[in-house]
C-alpha positions in Angstrom: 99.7 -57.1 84.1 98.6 -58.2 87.3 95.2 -57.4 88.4 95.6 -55.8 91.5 97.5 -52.9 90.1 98.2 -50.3 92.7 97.9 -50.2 96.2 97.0 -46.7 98.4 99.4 -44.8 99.8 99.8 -45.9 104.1 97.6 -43.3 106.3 98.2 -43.9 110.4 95.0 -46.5 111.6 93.1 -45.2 114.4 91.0 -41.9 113.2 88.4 -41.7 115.2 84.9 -42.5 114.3 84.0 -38.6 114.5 86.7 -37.7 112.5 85.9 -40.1 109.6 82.3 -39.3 109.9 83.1 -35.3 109.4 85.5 -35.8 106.7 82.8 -38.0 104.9 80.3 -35.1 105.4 82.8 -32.7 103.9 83.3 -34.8 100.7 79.6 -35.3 100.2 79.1 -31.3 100.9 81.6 -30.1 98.4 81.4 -32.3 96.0 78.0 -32.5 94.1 76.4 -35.4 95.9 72.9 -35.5 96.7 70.3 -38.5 98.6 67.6 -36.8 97.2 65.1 -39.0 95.2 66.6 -40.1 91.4 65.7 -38.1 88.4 65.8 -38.7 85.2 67.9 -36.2 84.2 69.3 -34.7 81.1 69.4 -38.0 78.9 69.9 -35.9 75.8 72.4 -35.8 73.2 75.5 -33.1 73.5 77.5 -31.2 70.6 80.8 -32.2 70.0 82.3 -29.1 72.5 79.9 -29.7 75.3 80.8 -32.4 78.0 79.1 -35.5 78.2 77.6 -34.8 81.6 77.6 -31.3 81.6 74.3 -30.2 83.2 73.2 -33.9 84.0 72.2 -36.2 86.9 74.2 -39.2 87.6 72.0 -41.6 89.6 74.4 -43.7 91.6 72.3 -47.3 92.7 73.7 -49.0 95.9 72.1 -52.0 96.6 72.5 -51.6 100.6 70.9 -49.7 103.3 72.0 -46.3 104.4 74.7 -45.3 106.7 76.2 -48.7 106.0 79.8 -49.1 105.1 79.4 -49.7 101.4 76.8 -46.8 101.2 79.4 -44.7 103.5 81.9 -45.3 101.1 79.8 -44.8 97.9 79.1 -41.7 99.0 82.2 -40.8 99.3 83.6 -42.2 96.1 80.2 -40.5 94.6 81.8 -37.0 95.6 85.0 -37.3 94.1 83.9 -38.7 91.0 81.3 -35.8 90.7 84.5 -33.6 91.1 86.7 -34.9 88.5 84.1 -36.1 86.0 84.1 -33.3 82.8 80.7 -31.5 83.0 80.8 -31.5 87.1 77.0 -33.2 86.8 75.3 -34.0 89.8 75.2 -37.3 91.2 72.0 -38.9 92.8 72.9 -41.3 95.6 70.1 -44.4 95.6 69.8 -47.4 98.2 67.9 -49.9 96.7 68.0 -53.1 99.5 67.1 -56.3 99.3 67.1 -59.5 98.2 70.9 -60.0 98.6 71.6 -57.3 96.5 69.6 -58.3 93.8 66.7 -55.5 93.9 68.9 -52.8 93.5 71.1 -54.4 90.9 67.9 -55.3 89.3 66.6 -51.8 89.3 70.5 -51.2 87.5 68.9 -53.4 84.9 65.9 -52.0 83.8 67.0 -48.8 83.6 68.0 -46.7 80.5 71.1 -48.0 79.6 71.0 -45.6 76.2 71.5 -42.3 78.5 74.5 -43.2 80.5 73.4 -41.9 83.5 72.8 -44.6 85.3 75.7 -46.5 87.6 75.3 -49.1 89.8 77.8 -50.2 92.9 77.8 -54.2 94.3 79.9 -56.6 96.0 81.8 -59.5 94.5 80.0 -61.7 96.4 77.1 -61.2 94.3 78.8 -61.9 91.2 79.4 -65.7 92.6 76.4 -66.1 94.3 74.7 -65.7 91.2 76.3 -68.2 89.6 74.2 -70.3 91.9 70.9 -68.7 93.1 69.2 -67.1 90.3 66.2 -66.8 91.7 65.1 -63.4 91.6 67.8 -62.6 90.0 67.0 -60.1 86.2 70.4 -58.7 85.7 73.7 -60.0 84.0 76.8 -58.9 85.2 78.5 -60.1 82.1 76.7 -56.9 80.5 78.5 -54.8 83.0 81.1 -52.3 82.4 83.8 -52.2 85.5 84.7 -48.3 86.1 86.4 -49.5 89.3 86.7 -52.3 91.5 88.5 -51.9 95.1 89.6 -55.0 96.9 89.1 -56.1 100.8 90.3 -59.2 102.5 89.0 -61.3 105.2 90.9 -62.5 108.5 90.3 -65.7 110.2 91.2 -65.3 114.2 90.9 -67.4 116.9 90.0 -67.0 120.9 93.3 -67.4 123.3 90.7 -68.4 125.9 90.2 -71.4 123.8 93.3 -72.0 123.5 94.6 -70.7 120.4 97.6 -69.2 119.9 99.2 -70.6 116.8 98.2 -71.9 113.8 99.1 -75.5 115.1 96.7 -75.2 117.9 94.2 -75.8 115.7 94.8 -79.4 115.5 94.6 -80.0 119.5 92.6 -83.3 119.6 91.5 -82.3 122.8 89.4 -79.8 121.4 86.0 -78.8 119.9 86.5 -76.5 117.3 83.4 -73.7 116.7 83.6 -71.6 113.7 81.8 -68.7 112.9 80.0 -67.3 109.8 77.1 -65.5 108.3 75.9 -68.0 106.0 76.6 -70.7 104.3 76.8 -69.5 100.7 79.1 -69.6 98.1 81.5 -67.4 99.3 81.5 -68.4 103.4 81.7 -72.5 101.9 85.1 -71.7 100.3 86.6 -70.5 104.0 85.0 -73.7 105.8 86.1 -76.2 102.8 89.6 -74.3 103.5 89.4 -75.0 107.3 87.7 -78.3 107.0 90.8 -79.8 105.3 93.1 -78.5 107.5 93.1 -81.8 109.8 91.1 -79.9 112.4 89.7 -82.3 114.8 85.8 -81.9 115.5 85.3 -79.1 113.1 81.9 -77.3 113.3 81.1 -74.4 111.4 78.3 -72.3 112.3 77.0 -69.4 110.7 73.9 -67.3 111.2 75.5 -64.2 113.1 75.1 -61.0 111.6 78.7 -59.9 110.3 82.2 -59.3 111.5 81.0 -57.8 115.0 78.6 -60.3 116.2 80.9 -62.5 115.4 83.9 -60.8 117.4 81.9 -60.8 120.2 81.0 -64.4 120.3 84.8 -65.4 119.8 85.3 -63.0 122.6 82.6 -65.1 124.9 83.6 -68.1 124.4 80.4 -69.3 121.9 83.1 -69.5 118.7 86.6 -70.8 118.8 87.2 -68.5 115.8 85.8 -66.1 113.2 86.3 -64.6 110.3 85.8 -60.7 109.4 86.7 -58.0 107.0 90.1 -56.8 107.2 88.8 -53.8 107.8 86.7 -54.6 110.6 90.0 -56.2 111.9 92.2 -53.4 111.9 89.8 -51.3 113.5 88.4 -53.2 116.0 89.8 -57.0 116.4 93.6 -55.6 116.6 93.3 -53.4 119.8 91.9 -57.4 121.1 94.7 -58.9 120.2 97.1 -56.4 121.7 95.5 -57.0 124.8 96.0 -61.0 124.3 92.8 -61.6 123.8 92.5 -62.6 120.2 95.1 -64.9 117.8 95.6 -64.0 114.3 96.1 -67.3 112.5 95.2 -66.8 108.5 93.9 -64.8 105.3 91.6 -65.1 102.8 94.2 -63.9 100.3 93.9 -62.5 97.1 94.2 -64.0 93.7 96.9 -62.0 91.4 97.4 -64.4 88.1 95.7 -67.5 89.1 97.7 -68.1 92.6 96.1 -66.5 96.0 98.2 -64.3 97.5 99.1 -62.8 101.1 96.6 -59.8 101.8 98.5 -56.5 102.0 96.7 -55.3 105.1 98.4 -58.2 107.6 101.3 -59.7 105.0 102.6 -61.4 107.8 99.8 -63.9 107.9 99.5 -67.1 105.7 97.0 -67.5 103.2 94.6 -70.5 103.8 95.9 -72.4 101.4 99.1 -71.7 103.0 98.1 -72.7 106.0 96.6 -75.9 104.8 99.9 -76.7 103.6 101.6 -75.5 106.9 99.6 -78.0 108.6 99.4 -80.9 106.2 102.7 -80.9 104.0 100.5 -81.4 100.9 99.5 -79.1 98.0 96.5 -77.1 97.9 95.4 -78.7 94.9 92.1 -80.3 93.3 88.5 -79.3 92.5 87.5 -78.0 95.6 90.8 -75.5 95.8 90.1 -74.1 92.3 86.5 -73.2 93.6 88.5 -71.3 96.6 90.7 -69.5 93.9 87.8 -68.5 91.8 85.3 -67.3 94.4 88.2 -65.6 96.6 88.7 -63.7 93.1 85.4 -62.3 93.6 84.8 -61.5 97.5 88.4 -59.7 97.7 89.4 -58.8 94.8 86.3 -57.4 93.7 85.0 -56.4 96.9 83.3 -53.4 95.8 82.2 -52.3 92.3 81.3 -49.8 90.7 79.9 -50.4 86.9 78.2 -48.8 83.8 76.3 -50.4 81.0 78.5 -51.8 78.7 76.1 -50.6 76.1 76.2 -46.7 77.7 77.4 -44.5 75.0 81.1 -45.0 74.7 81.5 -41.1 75.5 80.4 -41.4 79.0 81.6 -44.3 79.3 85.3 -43.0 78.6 84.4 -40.0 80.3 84.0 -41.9 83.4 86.9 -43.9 83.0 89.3 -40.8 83.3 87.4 -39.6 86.2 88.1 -42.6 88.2 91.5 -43.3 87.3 92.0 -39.0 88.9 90.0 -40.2 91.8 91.5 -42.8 92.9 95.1 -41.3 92.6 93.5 -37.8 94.5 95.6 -37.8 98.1 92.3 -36.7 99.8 90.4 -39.3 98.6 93.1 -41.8 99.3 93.4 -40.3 102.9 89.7 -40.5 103.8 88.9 -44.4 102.0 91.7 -45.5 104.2 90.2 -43.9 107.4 87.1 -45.3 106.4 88.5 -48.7 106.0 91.2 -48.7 108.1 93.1 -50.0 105.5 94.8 -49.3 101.9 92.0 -50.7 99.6 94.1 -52.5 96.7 92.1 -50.5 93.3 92.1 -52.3 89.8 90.8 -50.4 86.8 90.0 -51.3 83.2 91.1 -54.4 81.3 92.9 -55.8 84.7 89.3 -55.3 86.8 87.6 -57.2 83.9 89.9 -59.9 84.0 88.8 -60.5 87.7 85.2 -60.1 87.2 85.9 -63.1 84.4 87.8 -64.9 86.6 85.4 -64.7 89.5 82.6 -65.9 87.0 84.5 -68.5 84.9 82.9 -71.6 87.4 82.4 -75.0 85.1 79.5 -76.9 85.7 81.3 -79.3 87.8 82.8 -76.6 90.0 79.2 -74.8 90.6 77.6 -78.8 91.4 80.4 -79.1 93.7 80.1 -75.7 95.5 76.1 -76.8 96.0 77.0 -80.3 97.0 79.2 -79.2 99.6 77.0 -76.9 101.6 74.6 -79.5 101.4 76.8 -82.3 103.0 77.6 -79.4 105.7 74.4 -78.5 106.4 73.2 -82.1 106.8 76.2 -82.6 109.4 
């Protein structure tokens, strides 16, 4: 089975900010979700006609701030899954920041894994990134349960002002070529290891800008040749740019469906980036350094957000929660108000085919994780 297994049904882009922000309210309102502090809950037993949560708390752990888009989302997702989880319990919403992530999945960690009432929701980017900073770092996401993991891909677009309007102009010798990014880690080295063997002439990649906006805007001012950002943020606010003429669309970050990156469903008339690396060199994107890109892309789009349980959570919540997700994610409301949220159809994996990614996204060698950490290292020293 492939692991991307269904893909939401198409809702018109463009909702306006209020819109998405009321229906959010109204999910959250009617559906059993709370930001009060966690409790502790009812962690006991239940008779064999009583449902597992009935009368319980469900403390939901998102390792971002508030009013973010993963927390916005949570939220979300947090009412629906209160709705269709048997019992109805009550589900505690609870931002734990920091450290990458890593406090609140910590705080996932040392928490009663016996009662099943506790649920934790990260990005894939974690998942790889621990793989190679472990300081700090007290969990292991091997001892995770996926309930659900919903994908999001990244766009790379360039500046017209600068010149770019096809993929081809990227190899204008006549040209300096800025790239933007957040950071060098794992997951941003795979995009500029993509773009750096692409025969680019003059190829610097900086990163320190905060995320998909900050970056827009430079691109837009003329600091970046080109950028990367969520396919989300791309819909929503890069397209209406290159309407305008402003902005190029050149590539994807892709996703991986059994071992071979694939075009993103959001823009499927873009190439992937190894697509485009062949596009522009004739040769195959093949070697070390391409099966890092596979693996990691595996984890930053595929596995874009996650929501888990203990693997060691009594198997009746644990299948409780299973069929709760697999009516939430098939509920037309909640498909309606994830895509206005997103601004695109979120791909969803479940079950066996969402752990298969989460191994895949893990499954580094030694040689693969040295090479990731001597590659940002040569960067950084350029």
């Amino acid at each position: 089975m492939s692991p991307i297994t269904r893909k939401m049904t198409p809702l018109t882009r463009g909702l306006s900010g209020l819109a998405v922000g009321v229906a959010a309210v109204v999910a959250l309102a009617g559906c059993g979700v709370t930001n009060q502090p966690a409790t502790a809950g009812n962690a006991g037993g239940t008779d064999s006609d009583t449902p597992f949560y009935q009368g319980k708390t469900v403390t939901l752990i998102v390792p971002f701030d508030a009013g973010g888009a993963s927390d916005t989302f949570s939220r979300m997702f947090a009412g629906y899954l209160a709705k269709y989880l048997e019992g109805e319990p009550r589900i505690v919403v609870e931002n734990v920041p920091g450290g990458g992530q890593k406090e609140g999945l910590n705080r996932f960690a040392r928490s009663d894994h016996a009662s099943g009432l506790s649920l934790a929701m990260g990005s894939g980017g974690i998942l790889a990134s621990t793989l190679f900073d472990k300081e700090g770092v007290q969990f292991d996401p091997d001892e995770f349960e996926t309930l659900v993991a919903f994908g999001g891909g990244m766009t790379i677009f360039g500046s017209t002002a600068a010149g770019i309007e096809s993929l081809e102009d990227l190899q204008d010798p006549d040209r300096s070529f800025f790239y933007g990014g957040m950071e060098l880690n794992a997951s941003e080295s795979v995009r500029v290891f993509a773009l750096d063997q692409m025969g680019i002439p003059d190829f610097r990649p900086l990163m320190g800008y905060d995320g998909g906006g900050s970056i827009t805007t430079a691109v837009m001012r003329g600091e970046l040749t080109a950028g990367n950002t969520t396919a989300s943020h791309y819909l929503n606010n890069v397209v209406p740019l290159e309407e305008d003429g402003d902005i190029t669309p050149l590539m994807t970050q892709g996703y991986v469906i059994d071992g071979e990156v694939t075009r993103d469903p959001a823009t499927p008339d873009l190439p992937t980036m190894p697509e485009a690396y062949e596009i522009l060199t004739g040769e195959k994107a093949e070697g070390i350094g391409w099966d890092v890109y596979r693996a990691i892309t595996t984890a930053q789009t595929n596995l874009l957000r996650n929501y888990w349980i203990h693997q060691d959570a009594p198997e009746e919540a644990r299948a409780a929660l299973h069929a709760a997700v697999a009516q939430v994610v098939e509920d037309p409301d909640f498909i309606e108000e994830a895509t206005a949220l997103l601004g695109e159809e979120p791909p969803v994996q479940l079950g066996d085919d969402a752990a298969a990614s989460l191994v895949a996204a893990r499954n580094l060698t030694d040689e693969q994780v040295t090479w990731v950490e001597d590659f940002i290292a040569e960067v950084n020293s350029r």
